[in-house]
N, C-alpha and C positions, 0 to 999 in steps of 0.2 A: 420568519426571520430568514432574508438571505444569505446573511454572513456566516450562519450557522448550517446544520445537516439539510437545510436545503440548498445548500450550492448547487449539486449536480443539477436540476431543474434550471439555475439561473444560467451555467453553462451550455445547456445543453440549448436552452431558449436564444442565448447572445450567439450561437457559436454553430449551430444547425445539425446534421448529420457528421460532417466531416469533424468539427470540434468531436462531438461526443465519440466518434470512433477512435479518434485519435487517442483520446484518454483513455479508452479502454484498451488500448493497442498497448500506450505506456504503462499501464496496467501489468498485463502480460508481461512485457520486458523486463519491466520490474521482477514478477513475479518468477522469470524464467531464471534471471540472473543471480534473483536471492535463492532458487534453488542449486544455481548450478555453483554459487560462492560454498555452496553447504555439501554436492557431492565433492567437490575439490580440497572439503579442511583436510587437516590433520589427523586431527582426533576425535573421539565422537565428542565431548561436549561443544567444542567448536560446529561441526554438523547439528547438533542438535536444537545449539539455540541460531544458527544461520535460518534453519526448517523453521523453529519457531516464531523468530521474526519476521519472515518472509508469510507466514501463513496467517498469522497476526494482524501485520498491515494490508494485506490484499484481500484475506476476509473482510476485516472494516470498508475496503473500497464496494465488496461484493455486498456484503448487506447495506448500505446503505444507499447504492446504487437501487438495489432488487426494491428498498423501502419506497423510492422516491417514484419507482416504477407501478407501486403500487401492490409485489409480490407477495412482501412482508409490512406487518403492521412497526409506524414511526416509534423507532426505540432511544432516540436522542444519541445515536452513534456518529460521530463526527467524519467528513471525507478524508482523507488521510494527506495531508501536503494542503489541503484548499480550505478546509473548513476551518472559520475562526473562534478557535478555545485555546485560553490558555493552558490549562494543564495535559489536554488532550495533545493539542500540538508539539507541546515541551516534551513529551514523552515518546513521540513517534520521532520526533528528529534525534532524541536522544537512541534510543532503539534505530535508528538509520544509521545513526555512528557509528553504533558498534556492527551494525552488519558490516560500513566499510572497512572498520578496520581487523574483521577477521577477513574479509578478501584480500589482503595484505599479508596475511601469513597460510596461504594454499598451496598445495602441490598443484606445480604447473607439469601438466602433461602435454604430451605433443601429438 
């Protein structure tokens, strides 16, 4: 099923080398930004669930990437933003909220 944990395959099949780099770049950024939202909070539980969400959703892209690659045996782990499940999805954009909205309350440093 394409709509499911195997997108990365369909992506990377419609989209060639530069698609899949690409995502994996956004990956990174992603993955730069959720940590660098989490050294900038406040307080540690603010830091600690920034780390955990950021580690959360970029693990899911990591293993299911590494699955599709063939590293890891297919564990029904959904791509994170692409793959279609309801509850799986509901629960990473909900968990994306809240990463934005504790980068809204960080010490900005100069």
């Amino acid at each position: 099923e394409t709509m499911g944990d195997s997108i990365f395959a369909l992506w990377a099949e419609e989209t060639g080398f530069v698609g899949s780099t690409g995502l994996l770049m956004m990956l990174g950024l992603f993955v730069w930004r959720g940590l660098h939202i989490a050294r900038q909070s406040k307080d540690l539980y603010a830091k600690l669930l920034a780390s955990g969400i950021t580690c959360w959703i970029g693990g899911q892209f990591l293993f299911n990437i590494a699955a599709i690659s063939g590293l890891v045996p297919l564990s029904g782990i959904p791509l994170p933003f692409f793959s279609y499940g309801g509850s799986a999805l509901i629960s990473v954009m909900a968990a994306y909220g809240i990463l934005l909205n504790l980068s809204r309350y960080t010490v900005k440093r100069a």
